[in-house]
DRENPA-3360 file (N, C-alpha, C; in nm, 2 decimals, always signed):
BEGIN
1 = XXXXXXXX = +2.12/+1.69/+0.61/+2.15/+1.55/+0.63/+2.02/+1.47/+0.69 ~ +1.92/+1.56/+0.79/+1.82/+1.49/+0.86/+1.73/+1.48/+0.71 ~ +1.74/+1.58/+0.57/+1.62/+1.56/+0.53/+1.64/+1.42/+0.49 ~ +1.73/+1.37/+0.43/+1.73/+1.23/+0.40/+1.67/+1.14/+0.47 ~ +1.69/+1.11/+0.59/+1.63/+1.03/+0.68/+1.46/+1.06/+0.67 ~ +1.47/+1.17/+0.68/+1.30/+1.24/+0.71/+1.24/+1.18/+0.57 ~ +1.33/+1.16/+0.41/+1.23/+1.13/+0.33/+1.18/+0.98/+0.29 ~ +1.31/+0.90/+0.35/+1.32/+0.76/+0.35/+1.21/+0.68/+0.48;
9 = XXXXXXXX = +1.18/+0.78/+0.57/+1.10/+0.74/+0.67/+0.94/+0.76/+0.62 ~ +0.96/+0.84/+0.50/+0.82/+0.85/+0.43/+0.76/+0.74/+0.38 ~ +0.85/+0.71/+0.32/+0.87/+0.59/+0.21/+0.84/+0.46/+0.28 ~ +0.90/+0.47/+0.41/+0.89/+0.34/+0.49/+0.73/+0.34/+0.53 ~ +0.68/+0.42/+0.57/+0.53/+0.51/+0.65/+0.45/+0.44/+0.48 ~ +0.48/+0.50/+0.38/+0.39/+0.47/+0.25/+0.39/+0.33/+0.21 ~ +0.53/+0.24/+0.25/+0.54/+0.11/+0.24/+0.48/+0.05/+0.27 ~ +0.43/+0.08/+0.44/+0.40/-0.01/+0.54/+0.27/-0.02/+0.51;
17 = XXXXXXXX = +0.20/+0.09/+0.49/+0.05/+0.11/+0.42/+0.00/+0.02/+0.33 ~ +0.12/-0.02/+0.23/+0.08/-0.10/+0.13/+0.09/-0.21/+0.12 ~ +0.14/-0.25/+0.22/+0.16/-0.38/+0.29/+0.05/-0.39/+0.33 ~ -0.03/-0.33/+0.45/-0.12/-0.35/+0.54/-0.26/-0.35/+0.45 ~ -0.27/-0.28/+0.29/-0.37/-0.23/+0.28/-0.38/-0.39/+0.17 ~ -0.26/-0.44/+0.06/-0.24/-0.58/+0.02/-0.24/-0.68/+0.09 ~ -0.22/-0.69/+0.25/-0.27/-0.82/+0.34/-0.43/-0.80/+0.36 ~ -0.50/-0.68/+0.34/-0.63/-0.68/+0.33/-0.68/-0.72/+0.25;
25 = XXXXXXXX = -0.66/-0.69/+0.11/-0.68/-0.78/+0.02/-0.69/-0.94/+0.00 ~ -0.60/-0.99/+0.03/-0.55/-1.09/+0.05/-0.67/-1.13/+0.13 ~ -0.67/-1.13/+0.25/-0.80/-1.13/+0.34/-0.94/-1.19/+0.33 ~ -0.95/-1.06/+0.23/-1.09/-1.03/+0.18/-1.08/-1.08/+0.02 ~ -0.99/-1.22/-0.01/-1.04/-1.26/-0.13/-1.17/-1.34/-0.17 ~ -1.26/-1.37/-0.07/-1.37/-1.48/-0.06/-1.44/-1.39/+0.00 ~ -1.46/-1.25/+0.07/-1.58/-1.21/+0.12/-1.65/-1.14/+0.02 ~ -1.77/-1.18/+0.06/-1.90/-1.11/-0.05/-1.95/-1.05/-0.03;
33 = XXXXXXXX = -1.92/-0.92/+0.07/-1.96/-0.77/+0.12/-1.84/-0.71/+0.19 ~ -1.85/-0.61/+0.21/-1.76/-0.54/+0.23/-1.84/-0.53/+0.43 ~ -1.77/-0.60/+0.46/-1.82/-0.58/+0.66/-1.78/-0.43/+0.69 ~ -1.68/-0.36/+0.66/-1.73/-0.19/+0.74/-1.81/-0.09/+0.67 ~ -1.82/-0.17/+0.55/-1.93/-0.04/+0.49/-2.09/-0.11/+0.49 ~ -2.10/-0.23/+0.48/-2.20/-0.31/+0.43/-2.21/-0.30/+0.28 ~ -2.15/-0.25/+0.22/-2.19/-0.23/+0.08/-2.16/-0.41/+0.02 ~ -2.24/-0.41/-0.08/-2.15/-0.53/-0.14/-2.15/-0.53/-0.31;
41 = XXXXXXXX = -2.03/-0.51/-0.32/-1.94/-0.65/-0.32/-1.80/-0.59/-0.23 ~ -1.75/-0.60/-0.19/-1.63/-0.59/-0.13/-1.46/-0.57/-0.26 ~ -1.47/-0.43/-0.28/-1.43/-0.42/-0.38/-1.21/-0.38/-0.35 ~ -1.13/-0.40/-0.41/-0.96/-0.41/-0.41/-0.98/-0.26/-0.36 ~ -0.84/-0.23/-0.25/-0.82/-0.11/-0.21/-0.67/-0.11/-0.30 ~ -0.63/-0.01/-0.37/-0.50/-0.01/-0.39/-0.45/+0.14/-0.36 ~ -0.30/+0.10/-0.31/-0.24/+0.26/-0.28/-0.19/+0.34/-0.41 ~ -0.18/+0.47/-0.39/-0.12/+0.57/-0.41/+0.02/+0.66/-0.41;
49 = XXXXXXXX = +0.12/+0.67/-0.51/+0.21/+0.74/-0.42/+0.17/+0.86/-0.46 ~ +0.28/+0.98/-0.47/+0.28/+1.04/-0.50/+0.39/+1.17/-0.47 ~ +0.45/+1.30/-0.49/+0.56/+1.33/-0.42/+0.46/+1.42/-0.32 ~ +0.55/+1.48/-0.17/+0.46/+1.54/-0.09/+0.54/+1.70/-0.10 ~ +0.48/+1.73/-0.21/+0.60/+1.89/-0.22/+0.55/+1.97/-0.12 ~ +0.38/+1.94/-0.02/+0.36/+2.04/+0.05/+0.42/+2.06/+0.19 ~ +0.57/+1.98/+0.19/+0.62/+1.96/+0.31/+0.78/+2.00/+0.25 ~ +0.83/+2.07/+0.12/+0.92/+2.14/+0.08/+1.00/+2.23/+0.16;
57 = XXXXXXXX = +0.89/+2.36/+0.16/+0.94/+2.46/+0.26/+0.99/+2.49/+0.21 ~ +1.13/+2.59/+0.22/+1.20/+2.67/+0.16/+1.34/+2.60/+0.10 ~ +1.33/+2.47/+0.11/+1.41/+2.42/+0.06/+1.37/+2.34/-0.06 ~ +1.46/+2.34/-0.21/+1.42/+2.29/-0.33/+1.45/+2.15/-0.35 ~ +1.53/+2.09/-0.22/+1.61/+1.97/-0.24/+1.46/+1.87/-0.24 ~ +1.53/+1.74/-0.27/+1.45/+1.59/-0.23/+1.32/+1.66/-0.13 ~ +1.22/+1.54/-0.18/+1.08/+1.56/-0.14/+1.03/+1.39/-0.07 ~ +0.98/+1.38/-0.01/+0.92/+1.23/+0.05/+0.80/+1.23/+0.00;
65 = XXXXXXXX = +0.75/+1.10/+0.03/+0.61/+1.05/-0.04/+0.52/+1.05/+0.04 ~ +0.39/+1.11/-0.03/+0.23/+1.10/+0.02/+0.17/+0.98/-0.03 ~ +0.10/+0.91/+0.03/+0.05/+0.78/-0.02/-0.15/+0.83/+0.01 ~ -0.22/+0.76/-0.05/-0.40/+0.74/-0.09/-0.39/+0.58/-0.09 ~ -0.51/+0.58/-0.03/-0.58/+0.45/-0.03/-0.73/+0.45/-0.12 ~ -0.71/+0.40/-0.17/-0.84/+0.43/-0.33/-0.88/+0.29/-0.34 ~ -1.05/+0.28/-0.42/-1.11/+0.16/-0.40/-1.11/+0.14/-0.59 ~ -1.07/+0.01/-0.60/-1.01/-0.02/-0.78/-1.23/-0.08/-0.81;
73 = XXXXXXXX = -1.26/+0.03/-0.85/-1.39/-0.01/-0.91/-1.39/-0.04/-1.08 ~ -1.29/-0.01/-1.10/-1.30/-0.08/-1.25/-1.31/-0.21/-1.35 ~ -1.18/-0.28/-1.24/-1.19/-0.44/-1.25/-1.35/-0.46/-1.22 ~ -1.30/-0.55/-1.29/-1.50/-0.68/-1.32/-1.48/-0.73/-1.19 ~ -1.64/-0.78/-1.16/-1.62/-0.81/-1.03/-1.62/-1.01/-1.07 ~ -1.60/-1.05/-0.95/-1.59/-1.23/-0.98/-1.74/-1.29/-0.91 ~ -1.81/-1.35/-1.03/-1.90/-1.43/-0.96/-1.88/-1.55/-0.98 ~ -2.02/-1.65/-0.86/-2.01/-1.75/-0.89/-2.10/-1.83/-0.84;
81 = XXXXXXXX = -2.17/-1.91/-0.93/-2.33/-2.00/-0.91/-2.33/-2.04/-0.74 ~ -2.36/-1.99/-0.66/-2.41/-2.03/-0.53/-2.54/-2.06/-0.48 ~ -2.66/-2.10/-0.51/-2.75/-2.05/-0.45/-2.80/-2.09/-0.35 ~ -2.73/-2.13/-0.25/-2.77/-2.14/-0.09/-2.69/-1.99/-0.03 ~ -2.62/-1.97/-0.10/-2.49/-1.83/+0.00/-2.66/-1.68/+0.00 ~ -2.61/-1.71/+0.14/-2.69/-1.57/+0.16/-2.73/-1.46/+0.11 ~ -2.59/-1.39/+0.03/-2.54/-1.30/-0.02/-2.60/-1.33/-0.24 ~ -2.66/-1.40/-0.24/-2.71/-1.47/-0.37/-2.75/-1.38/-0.45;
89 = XXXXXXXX = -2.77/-1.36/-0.52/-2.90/-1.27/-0.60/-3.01/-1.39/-0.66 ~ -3.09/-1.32/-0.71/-3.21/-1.40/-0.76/-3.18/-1.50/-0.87 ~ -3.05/-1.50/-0.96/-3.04/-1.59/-0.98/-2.96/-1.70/-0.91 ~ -2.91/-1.71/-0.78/-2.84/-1.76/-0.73/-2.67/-1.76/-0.78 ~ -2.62/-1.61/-0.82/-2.46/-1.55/-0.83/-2.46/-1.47/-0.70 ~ -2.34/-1.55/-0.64/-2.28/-1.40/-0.54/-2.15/-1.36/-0.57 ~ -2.13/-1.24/-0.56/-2.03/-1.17/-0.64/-1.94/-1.14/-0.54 ~ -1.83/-1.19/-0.58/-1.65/-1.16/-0.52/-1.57/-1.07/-0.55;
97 = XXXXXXXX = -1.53/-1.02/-0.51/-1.39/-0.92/-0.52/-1.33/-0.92/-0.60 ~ -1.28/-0.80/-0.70/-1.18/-0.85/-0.78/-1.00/-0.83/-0.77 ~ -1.04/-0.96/-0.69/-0.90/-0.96/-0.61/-0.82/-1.09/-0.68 ~ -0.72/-1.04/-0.76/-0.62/-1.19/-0.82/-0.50/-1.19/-0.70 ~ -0.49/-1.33/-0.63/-0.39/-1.32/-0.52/-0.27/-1.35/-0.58 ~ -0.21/-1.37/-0.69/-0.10/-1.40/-0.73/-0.02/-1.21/-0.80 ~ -0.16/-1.13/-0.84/-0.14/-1.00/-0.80/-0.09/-0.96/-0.68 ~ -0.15/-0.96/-0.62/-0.15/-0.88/-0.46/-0.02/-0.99/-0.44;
105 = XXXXXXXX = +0.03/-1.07/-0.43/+0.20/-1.17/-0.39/+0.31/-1.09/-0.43 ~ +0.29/-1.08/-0.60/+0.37/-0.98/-0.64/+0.40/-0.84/-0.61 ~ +0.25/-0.79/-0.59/+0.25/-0.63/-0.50/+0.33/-0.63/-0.38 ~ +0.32/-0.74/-0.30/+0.34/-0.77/-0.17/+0.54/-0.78/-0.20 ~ +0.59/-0.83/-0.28/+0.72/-0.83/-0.32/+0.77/-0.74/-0.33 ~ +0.71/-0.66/-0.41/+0.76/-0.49/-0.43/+0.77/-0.42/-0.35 ~ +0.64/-0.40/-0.25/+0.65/-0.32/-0.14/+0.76/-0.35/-0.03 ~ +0.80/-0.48/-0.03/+0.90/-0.52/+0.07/+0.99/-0.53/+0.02;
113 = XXXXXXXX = +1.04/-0.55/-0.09/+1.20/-0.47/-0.16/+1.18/-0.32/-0.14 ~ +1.08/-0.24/-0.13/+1.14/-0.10/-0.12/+1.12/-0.02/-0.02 ~ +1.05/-0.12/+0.07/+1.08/-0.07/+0.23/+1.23/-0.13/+0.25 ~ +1.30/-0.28/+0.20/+1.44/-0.25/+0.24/+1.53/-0.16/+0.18 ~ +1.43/-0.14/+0.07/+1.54/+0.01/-0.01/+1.56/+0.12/+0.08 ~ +1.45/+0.18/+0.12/+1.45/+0.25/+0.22/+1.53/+0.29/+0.35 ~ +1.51/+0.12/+0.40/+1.58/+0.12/+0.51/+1.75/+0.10/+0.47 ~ +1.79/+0.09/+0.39/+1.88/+0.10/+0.38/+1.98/+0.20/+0.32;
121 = XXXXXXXX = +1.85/+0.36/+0.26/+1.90/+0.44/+0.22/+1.94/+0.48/+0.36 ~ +1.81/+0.52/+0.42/+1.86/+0.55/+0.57/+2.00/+0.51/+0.67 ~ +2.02/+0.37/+0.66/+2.15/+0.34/+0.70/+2.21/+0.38/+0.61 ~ +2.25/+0.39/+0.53/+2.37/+0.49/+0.45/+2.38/+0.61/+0.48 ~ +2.30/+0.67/+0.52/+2.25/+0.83/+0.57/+2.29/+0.88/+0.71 ~ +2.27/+0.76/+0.73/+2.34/+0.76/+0.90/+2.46/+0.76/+0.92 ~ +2.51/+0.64/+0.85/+2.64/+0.61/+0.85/+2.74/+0.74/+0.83 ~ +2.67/+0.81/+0.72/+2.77/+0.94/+0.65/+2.74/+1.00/+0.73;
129 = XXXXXXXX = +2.65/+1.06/+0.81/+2.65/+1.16/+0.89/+2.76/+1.10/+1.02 ~ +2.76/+1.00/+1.03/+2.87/+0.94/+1.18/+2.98/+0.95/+1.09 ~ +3.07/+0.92/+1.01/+3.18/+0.96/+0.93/+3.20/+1.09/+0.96 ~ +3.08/+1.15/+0.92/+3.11/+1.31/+0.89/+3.17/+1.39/+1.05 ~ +3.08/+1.29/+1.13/+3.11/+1.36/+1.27/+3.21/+1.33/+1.33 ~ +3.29/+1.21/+1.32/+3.44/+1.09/+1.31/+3.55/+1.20/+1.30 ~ +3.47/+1.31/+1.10/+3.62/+1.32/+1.08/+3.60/+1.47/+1.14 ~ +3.51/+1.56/+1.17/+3.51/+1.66/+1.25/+3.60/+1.64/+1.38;
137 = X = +3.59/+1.58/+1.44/+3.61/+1.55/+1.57/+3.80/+1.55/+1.64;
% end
């Protein structure tokens, strides 16, 4: 009964990540270096799920989720004719993030529909376990 709880609290833990890691985005749609690495251009972080079977153990049942934080270097990056911006190149382009915020809005939707999925498997989980203990009793 606890594994349920224990997998839904994964899910919540992987949610919350993706929240935190698409409010970064969000953020950093206008900066033109990345401030903790210095690197520039300041490139989309997106998450990862994945199942965490290394927390199975001797049981075959339901598994919870592992989540990665990975940097999206594939997308094109966004420039744009500046040439007073510090960050310029020689022909006066400084290059943006390839960050679309109406992406990351939508991401941002998802992840908060399934953190209440979550939370709500859990209260269902709870609930049967207090039933269960009701009709023992």
């Amino acid at each position: 009964m606890f594994k349920g709880i224990d997998i839904s609290s994964s899910g919540l833990v992987a949610q919350r990540q993706r929240m935190n890691t698409i409010a970064g985005n969000i953020a950093s749609v206008n900066v033109s270096h990345d401030p903790n690495s210095g690197e520039s251009p300041f490139y989309r972080r997106l998450v990862t799920f994945q199942a965490d079977t290394e927390s199975l153990g001797q049981e075959p049942s339901g598994v919870g989720v592992k989540y990665k934080v990975e940097i999206d270097t594939d997308s094109e990056l966004r420039k744009t004719y500046t040439p007073g911006h510090p960050h310029a190149d020689q022909d006066g382009m400084v290059t943006y993030p390839n960050i679309d915020v109406t992406t990351e809005f939508v991401n941002a939707l998802e992840a908060g529909r399934a953190y209440e999925a979550n939370i709500s498997a859990m209260d269902i989980t709870k609930e049967m376990f207090t039933t269960s203990l009701r009709i023992l009793a």
